[in-house]
C-alpha positions as a printed NumPy array, in Angstrom:
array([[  7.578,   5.277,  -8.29 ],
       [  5.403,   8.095,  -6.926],
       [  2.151,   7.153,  -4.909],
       [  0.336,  10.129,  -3.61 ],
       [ -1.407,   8.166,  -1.374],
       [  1.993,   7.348,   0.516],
       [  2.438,  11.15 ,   0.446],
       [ -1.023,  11.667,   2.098],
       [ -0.48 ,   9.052,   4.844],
       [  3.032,  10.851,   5.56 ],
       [  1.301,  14.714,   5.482],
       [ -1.473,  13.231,   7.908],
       [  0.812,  11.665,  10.313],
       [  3.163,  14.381,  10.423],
       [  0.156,  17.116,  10.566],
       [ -1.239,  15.077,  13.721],
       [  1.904,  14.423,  15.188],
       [  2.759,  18.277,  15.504],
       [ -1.019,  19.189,  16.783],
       [ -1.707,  21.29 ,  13.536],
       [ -5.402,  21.034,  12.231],
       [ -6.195,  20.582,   8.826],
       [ -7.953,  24.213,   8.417],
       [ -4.161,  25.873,  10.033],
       [ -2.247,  23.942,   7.216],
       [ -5.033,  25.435,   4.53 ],
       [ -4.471,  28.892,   6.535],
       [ -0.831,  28.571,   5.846],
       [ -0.721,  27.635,   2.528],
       [ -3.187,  29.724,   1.398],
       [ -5.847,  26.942,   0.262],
       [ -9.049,  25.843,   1.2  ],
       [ -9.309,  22.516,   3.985],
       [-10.891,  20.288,   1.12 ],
       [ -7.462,  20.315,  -0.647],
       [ -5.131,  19.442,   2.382],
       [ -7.527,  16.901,   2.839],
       [ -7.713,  16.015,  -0.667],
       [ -3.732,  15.883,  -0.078],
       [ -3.491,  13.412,   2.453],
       [ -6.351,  11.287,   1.338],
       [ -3.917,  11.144,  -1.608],
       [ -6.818,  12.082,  -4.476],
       [ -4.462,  15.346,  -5.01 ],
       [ -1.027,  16.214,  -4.725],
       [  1.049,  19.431,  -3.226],
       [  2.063,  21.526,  -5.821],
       [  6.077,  22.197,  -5.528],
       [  5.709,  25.563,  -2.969],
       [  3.266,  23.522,  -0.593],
       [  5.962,  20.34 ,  -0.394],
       [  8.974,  22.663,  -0.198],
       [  6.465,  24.432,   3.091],
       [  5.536,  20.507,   4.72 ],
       [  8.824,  19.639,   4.314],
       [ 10.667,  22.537,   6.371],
       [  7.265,  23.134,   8.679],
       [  8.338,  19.464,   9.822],
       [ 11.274,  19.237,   9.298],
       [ 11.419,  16.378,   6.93 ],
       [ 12.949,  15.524,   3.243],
       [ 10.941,  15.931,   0.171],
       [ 11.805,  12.736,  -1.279],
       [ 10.629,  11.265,   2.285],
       [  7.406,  13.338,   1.702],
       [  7.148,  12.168,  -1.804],
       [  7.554,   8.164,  -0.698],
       [ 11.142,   8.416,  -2.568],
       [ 12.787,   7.284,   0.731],
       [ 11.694,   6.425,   4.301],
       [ 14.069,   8.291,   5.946],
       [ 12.534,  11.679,   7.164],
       [ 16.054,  13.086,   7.657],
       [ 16.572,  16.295,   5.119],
       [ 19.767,  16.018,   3.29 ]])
């Protein structure tokens, strides 16, 4: 089952891990910092263009993004 706050911890952790800042991940999606940090405080979720961007910007699955698996690897 989908929990966006399992998607949030994941966007956080990967966002920190790669040195990004929340207002360059707004920059590149387009939106304001108050939704990526809506986003990984989990009180919103990425719409399908924004998951498909976290999940090739780092590299990671979707469904790992989306708390459908815990492996990161992209199929």
């Amino acid at each position: 089952m989908y929990d966006p706050k399992i998607t949030g911890l994941r966007l956080r952790s990967l966002r920190i891990q790669h040195g990004r800042k929340q207002d360059d991940i707004a920059s590149c999606l387009g939106v304001g910092q108050t939704a990526v940090s809506n986003q990984e405080k989990g009180m919103s979720s990425p719409y399908a263009a924004a998951l498909f961007w976290y999940a090739v910007e780092y590299g990671v699955s979707a469904d790992y993004l989306l708390g459908l698996t815990d492996d990161p690897t992209p199929v």
